[in-house]
mmCIF file of the C-alpha atoms, coordinates in Angstrom:
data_MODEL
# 
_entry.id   MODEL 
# 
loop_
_atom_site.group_PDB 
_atom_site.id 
_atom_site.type_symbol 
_atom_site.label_atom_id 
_atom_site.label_alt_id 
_atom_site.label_comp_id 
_atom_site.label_asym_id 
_atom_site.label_entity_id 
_atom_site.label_seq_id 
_atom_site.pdbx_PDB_ins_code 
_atom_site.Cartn_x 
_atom_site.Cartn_y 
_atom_site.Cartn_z 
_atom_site.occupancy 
_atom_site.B_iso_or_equiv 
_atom_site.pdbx_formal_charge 
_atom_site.auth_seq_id 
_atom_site.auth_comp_id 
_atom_site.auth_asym_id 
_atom_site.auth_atom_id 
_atom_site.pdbx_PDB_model_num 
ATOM 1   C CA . UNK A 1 1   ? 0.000  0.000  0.000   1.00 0.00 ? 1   UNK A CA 1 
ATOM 2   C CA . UNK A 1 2   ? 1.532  3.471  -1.277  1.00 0.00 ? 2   UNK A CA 1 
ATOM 3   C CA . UNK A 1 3   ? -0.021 6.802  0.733   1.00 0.00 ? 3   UNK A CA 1 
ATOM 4   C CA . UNK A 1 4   ? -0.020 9.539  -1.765  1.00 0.00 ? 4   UNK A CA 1 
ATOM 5   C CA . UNK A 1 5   ? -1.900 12.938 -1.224  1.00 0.00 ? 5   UNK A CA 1 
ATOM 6   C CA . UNK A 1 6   ? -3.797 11.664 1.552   1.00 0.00 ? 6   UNK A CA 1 
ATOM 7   C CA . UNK A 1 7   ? -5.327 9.100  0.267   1.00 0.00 ? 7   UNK A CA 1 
ATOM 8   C CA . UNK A 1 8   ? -4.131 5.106  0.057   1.00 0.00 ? 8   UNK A CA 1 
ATOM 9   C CA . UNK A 1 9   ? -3.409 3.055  -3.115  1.00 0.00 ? 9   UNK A CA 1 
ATOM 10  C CA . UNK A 1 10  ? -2.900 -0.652 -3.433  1.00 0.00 ? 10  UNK A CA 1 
ATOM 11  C CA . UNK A 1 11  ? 0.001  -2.145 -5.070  1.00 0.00 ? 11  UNK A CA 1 
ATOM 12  C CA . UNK A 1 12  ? 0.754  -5.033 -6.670  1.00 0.00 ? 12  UNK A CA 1 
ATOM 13  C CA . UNK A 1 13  ? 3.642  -7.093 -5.086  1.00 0.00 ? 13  UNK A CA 1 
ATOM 14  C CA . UNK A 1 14  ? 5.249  -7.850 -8.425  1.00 0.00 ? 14  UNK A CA 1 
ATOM 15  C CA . UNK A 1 15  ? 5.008  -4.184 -10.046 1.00 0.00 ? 15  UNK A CA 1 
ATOM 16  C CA . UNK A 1 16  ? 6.393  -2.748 -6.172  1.00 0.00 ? 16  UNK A CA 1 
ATOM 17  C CA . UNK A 1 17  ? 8.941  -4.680 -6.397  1.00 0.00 ? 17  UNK A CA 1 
ATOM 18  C CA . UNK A 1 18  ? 9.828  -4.036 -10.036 1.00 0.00 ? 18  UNK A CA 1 
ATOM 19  C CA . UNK A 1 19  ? 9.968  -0.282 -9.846  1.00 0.00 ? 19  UNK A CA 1 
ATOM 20  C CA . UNK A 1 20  ? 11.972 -0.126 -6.852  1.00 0.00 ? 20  UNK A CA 1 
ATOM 21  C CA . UNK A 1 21  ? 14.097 -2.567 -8.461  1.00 0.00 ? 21  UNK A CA 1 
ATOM 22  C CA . UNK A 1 22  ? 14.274 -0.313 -11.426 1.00 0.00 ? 22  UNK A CA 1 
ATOM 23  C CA . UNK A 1 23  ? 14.858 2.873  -9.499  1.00 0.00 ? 23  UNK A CA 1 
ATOM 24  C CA . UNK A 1 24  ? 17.800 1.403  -7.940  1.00 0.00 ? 24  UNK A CA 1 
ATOM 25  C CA . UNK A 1 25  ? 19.507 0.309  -11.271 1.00 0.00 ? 25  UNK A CA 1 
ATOM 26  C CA . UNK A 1 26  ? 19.144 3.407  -12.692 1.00 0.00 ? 26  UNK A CA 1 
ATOM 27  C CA . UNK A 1 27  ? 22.848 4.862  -11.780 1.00 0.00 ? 27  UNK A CA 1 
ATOM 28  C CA . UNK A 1 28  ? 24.025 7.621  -9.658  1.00 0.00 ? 28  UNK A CA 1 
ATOM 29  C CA . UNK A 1 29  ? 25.843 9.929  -11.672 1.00 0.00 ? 29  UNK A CA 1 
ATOM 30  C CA . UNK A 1 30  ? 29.374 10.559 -10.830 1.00 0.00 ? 30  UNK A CA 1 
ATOM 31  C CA . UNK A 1 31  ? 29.048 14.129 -11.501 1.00 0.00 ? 31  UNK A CA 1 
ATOM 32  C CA . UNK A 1 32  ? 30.805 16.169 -8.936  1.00 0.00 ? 32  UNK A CA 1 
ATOM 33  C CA . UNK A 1 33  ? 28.828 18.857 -7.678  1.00 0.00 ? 33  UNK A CA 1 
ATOM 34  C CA . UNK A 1 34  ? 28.636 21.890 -4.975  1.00 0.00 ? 34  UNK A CA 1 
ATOM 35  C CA . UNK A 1 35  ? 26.631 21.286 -2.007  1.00 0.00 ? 35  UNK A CA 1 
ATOM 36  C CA . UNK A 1 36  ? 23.230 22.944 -1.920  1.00 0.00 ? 36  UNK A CA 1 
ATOM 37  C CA . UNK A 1 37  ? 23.164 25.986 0.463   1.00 0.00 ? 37  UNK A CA 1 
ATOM 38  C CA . UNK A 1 38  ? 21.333 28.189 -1.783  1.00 0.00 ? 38  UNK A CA 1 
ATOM 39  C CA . UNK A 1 39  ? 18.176 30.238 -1.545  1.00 0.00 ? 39  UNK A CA 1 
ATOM 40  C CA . UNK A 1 40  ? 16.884 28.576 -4.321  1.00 0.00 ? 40  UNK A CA 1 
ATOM 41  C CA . UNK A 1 41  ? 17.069 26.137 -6.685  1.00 0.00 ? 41  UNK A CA 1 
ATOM 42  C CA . UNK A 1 42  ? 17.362 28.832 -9.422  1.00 0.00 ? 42  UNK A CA 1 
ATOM 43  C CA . UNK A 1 43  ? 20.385 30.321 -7.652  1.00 0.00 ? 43  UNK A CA 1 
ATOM 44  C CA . UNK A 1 44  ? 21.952 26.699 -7.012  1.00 0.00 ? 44  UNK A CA 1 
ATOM 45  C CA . UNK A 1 45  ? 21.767 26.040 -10.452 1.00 0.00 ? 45  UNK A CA 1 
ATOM 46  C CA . UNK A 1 46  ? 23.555 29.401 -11.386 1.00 0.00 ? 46  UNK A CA 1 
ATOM 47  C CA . UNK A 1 47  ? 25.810 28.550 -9.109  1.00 0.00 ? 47  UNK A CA 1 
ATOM 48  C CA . UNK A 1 48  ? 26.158 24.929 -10.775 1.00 0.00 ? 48  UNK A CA 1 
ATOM 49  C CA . UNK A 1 49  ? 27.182 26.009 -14.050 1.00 0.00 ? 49  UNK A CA 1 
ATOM 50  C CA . UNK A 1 50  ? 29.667 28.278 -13.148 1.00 0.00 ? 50  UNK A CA 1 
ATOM 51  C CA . UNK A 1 51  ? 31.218 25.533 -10.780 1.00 0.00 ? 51  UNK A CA 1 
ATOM 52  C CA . UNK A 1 52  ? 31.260 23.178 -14.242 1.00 0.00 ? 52  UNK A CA 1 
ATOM 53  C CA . UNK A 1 53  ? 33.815 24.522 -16.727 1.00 0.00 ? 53  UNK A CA 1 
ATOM 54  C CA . UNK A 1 54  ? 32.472 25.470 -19.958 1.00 0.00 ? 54  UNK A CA 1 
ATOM 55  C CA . UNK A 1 55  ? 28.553 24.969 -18.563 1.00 0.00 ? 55  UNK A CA 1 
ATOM 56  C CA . UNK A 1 56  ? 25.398 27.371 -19.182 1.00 0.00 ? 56  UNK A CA 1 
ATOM 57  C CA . UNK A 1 57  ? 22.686 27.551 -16.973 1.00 0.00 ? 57  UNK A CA 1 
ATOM 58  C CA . UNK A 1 58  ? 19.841 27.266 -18.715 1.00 0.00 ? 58  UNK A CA 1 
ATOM 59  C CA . UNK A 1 59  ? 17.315 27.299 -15.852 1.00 0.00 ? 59  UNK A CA 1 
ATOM 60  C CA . UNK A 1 60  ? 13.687 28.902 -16.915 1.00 0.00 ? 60  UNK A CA 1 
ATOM 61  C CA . UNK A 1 61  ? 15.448 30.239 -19.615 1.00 0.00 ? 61  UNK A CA 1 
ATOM 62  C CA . UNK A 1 62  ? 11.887 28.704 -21.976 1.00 0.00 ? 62  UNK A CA 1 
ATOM 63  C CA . UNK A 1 63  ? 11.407 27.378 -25.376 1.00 0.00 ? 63  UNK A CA 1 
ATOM 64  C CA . UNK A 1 64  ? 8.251  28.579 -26.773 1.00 0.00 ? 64  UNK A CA 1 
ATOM 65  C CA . UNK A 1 65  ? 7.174  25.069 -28.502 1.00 0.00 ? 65  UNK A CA 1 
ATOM 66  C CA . UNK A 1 66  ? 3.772  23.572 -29.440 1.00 0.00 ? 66  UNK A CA 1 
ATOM 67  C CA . UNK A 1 67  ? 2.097  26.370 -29.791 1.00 0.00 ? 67  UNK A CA 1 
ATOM 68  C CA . UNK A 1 68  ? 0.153  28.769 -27.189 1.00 0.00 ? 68  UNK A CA 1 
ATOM 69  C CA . UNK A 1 69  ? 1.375  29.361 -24.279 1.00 0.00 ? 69  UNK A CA 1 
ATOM 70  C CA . UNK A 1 70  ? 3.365  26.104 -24.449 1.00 0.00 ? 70  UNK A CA 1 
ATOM 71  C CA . UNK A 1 71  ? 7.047  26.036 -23.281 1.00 0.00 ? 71  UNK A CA 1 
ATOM 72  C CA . UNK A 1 72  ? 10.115 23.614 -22.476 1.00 0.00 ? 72  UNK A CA 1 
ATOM 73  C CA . UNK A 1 73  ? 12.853 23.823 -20.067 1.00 0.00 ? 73  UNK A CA 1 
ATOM 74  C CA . UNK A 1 74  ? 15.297 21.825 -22.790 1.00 0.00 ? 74  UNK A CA 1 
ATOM 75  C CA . UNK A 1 75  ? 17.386 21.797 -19.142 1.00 0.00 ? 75  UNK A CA 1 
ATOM 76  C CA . UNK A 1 76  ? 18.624 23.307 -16.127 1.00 0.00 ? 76  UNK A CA 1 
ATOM 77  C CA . UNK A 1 77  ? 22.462 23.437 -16.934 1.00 0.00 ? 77  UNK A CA 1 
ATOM 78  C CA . UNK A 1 78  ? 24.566 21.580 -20.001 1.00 0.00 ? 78  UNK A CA 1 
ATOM 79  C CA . UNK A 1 79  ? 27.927 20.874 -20.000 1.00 0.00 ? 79  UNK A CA 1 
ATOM 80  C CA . UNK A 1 80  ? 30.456 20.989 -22.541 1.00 0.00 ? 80  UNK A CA 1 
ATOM 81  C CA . UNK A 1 81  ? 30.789 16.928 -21.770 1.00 0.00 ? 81  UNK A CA 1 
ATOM 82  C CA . UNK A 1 82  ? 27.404 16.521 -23.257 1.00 0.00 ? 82  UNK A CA 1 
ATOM 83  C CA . UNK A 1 83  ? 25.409 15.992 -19.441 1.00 0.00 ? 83  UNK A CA 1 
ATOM 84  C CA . UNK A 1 84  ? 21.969 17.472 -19.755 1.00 0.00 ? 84  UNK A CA 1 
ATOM 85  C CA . UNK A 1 85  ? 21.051 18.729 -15.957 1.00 0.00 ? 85  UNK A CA 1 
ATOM 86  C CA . UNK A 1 86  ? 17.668 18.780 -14.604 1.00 0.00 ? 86  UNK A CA 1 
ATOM 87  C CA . UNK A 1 87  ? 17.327 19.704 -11.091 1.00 0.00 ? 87  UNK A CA 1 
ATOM 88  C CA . UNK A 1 88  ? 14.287 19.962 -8.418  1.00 0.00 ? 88  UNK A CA 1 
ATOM 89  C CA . UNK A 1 89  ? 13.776 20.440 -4.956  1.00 0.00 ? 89  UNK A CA 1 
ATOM 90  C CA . UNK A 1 90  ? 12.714 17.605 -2.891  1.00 0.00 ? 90  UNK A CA 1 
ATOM 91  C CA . UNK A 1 91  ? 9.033  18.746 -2.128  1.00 0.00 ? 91  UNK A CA 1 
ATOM 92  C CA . UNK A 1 92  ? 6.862  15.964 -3.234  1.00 0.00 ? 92  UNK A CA 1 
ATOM 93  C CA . UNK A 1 93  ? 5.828  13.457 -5.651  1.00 0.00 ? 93  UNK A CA 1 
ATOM 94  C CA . UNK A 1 94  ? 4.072  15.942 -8.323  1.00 0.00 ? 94  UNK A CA 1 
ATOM 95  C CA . UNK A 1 95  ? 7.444  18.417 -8.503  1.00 0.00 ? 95  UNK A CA 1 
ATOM 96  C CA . UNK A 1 96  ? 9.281  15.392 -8.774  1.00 0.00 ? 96  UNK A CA 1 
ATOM 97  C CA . UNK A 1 97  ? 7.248  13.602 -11.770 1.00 0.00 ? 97  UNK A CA 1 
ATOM 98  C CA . UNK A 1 98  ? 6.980  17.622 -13.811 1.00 0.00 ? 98  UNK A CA 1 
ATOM 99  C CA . UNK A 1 99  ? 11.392 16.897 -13.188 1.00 0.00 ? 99  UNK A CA 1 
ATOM 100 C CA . UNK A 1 100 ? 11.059 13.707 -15.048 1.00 0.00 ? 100 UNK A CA 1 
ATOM 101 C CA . UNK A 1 101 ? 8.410  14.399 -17.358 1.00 0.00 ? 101 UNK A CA 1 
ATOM 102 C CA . UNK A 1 102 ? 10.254 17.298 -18.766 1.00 0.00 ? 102 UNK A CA 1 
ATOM 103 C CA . UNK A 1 103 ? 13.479 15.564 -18.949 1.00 0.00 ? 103 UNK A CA 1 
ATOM 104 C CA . UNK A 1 104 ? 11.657 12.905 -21.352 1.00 0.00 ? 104 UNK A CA 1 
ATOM 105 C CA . UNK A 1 105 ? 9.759  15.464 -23.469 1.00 0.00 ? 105 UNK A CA 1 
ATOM 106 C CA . UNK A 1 106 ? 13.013 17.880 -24.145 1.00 0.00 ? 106 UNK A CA 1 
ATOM 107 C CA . UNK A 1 107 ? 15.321 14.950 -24.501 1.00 0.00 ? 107 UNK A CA 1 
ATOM 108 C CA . UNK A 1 108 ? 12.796 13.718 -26.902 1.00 0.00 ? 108 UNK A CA 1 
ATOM 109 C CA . UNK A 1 109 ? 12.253 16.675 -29.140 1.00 0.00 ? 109 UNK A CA 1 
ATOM 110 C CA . UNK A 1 110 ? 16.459 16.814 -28.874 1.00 0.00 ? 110 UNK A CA 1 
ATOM 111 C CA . UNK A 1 111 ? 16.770 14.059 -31.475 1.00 0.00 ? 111 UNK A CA 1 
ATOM 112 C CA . UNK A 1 112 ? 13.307 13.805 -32.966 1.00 0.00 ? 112 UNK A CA 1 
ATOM 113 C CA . UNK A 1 113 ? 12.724 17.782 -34.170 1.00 0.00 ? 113 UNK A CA 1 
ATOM 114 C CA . UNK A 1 114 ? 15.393 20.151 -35.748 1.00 0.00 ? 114 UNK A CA 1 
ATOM 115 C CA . UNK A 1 115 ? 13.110 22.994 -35.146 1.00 0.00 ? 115 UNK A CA 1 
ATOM 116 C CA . UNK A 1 116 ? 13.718 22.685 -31.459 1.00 0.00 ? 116 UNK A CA 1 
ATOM 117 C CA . UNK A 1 117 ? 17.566 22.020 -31.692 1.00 0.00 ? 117 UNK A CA 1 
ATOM 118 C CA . UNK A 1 118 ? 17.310 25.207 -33.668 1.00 0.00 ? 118 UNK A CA 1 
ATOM 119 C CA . UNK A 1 119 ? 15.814 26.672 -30.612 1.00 0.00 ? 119 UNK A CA 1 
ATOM 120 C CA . UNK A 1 120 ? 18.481 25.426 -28.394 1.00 0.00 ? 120 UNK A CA 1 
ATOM 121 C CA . UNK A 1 121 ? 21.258 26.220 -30.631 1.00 0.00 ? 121 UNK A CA 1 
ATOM 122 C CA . UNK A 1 122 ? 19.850 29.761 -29.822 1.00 0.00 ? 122 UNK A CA 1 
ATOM 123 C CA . UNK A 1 123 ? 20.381 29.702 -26.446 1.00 0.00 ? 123 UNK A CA 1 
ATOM 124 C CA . UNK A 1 124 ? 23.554 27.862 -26.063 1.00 0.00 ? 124 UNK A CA 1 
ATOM 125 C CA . UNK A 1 125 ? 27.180 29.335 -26.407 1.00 0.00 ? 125 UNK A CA 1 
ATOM 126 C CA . UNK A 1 126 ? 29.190 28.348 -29.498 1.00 0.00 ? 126 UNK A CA 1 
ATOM 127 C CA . UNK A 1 127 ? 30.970 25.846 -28.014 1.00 0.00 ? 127 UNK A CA 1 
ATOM 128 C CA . UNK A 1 128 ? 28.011 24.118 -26.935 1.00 0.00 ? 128 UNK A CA 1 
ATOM 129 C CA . UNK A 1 129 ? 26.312 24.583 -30.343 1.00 0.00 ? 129 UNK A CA 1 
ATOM 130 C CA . UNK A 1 130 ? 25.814 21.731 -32.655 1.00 0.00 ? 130 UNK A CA 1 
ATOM 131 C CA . UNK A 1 131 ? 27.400 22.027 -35.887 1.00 0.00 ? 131 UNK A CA 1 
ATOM 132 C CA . UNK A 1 132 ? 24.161 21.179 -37.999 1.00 0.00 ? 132 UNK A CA 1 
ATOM 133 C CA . UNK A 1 133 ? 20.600 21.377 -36.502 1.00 0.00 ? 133 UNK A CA 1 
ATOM 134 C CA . UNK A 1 134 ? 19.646 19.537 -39.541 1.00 0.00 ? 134 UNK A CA 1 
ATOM 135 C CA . UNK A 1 135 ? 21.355 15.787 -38.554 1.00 0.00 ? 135 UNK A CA 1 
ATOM 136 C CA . UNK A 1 136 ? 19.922 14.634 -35.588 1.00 0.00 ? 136 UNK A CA 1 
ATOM 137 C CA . UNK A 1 137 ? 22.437 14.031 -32.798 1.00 0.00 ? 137 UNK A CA 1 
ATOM 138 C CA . UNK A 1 138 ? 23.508 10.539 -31.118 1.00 0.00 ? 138 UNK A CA 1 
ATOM 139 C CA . UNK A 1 139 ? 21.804 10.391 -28.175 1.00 0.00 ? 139 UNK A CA 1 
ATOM 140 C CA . UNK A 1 140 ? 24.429 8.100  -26.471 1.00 0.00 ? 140 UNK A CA 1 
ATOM 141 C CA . UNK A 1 141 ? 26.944 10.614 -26.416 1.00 0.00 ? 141 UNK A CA 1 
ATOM 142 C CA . UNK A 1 142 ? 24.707 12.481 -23.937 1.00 0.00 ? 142 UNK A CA 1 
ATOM 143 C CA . UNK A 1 143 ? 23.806 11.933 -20.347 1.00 0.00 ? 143 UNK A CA 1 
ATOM 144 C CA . UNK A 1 144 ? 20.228 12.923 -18.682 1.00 0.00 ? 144 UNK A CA 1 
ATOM 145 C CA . UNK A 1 145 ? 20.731 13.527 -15.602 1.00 0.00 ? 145 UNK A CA 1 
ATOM 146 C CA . UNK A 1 146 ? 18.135 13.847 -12.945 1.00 0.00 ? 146 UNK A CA 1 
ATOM 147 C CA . UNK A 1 147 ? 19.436 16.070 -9.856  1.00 0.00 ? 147 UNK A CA 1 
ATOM 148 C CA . UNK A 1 148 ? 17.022 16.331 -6.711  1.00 0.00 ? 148 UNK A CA 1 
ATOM 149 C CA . UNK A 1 149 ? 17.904 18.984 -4.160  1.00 0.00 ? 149 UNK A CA 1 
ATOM 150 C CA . UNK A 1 150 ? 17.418 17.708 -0.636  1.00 0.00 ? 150 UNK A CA 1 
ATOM 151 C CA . UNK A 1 151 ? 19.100 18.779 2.734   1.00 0.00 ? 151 UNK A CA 1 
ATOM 152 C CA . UNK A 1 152 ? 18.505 15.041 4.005   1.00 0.00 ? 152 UNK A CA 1 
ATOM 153 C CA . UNK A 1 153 ? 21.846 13.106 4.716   1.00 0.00 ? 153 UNK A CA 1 
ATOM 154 C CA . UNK A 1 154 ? 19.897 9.764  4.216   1.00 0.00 ? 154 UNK A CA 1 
ATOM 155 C CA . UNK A 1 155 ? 20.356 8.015  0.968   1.00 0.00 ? 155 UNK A CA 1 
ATOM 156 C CA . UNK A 1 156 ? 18.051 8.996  -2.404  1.00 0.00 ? 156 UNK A CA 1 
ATOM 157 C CA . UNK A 1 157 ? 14.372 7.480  -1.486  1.00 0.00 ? 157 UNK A CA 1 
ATOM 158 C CA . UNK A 1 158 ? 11.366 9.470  -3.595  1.00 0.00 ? 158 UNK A CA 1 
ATOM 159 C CA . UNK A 1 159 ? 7.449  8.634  -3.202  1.00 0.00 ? 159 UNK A CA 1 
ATOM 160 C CA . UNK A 1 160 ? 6.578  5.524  -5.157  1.00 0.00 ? 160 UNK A CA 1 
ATOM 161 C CA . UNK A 1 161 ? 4.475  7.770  -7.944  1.00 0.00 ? 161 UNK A CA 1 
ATOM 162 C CA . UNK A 1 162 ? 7.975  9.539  -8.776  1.00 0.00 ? 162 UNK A CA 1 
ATOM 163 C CA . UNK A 1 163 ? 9.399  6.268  -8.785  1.00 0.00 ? 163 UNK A CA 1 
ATOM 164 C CA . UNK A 1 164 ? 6.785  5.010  -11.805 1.00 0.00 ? 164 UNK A CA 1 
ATOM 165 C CA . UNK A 1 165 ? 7.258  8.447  -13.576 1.00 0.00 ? 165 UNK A CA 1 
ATOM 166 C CA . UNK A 1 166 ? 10.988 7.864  -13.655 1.00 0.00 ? 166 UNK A CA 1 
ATOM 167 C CA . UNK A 1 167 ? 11.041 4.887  -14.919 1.00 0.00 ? 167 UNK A CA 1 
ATOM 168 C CA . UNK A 1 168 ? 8.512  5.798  -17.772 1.00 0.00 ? 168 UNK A CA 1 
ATOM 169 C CA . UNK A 1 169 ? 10.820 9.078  -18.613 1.00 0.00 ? 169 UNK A CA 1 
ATOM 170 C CA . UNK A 1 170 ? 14.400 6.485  -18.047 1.00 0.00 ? 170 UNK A CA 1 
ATOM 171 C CA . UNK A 1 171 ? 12.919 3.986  -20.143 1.00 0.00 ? 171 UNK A CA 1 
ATOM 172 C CA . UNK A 1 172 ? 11.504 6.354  -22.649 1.00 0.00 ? 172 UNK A CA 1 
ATOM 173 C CA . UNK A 1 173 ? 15.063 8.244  -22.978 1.00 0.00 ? 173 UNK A CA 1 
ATOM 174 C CA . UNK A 1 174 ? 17.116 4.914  -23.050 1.00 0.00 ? 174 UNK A CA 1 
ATOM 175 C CA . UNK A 1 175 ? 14.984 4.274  -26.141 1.00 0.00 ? 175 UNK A CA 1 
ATOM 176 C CA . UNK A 1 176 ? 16.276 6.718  -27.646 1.00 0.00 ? 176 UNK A CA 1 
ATOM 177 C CA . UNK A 1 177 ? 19.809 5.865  -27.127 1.00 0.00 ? 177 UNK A CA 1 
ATOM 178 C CA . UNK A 1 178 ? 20.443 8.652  -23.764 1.00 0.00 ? 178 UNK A CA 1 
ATOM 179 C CA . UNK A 1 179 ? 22.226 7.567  -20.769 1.00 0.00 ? 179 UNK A CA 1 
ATOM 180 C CA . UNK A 1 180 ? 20.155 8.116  -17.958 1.00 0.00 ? 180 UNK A CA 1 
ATOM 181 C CA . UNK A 1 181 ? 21.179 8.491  -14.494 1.00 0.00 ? 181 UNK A CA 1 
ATOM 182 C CA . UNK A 1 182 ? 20.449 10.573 -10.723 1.00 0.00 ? 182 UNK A CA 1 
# 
């Protein structure tokens, strides 16, 4: 049984057990970086980038996409080592799932849509630029990785709804050829 906004949901044994099984294989990146002692994630991330040489912060920094008022956080910070950043605050199971939902969806339209890499290619510094928005880039020479800010010393647990959503966005990036890790 999973509590989850107040209210109780049964689980099946086998699917439990096989998310939690997948959440732990999914690796811990060996990314070195600063502790959090920010004001906010937004200032963390700032700070994240300029601790990563040759990074940009590209935190709420939007790509209008899909029309309307529709927009995509392609990531928080990239590095000139090809990691693609996304990073939340731990504060709950829906902030967490928007963290791995829009790592999927921006990943996605990464390889899929030349349009968007047009739009990133925009934003990005010239060294960080791809050389033609037109081929679509290998996906395994890029790592998603999925950064959640919490002050807790205890090791990386999330609610089990985060847990599904993760492995939906993991398994949806890994199809695509993206290393995937937290």
């Amino acid at each position: 049984h999973v509590l989850n906004g107040g209210r109780w949901y049964k689980v099946a044994d086998n699917f439990s057990a096989l998310v939690n099984g997948e959440f732990e294989s999914i690796p811990d990146s060996d990314l070195v970086v600063p502790q959090y002692d920010h004001d906010r994630e937004g200032t963390y991330n700032t700070a994240l980038a300029a601790y990563l040489p040759n990074s940009v912060c590209l935190d709420a920094d939007v790509i209008p996409y899909g029309g309307g008022k529709s927009s995509i956080e392609f990531c928080d910070v990239m590095t000139a080592d090809r990691r693609l950043i996304h990073v939340k605050r731990y504060s709950g199971s829906s902030q967490l799932s928007h963290l791995f939902s829009q790592g999927a969806v921006s990943g996605e339209l990464f390889v899929s849509d030349s349009e968007f890499r047009q739009k990133v290619n925009s934003k990005v510094p010239d060294h960080l630029k791809l050389a033609d928005i037109a081929v679509r880039p290998d996906a395994s020479q890029y790592e998603v990785i999925y950064g959640i800010i919490s002050r807790s010393a205890k090791p990386l647990d999330i609610p089990f709804f985060s847990k599904v959503t993760l492995r939906a966005a993991a398994r949806r990036l890994q199809s695509f050829g993206f290393k995937v890790s937290k």
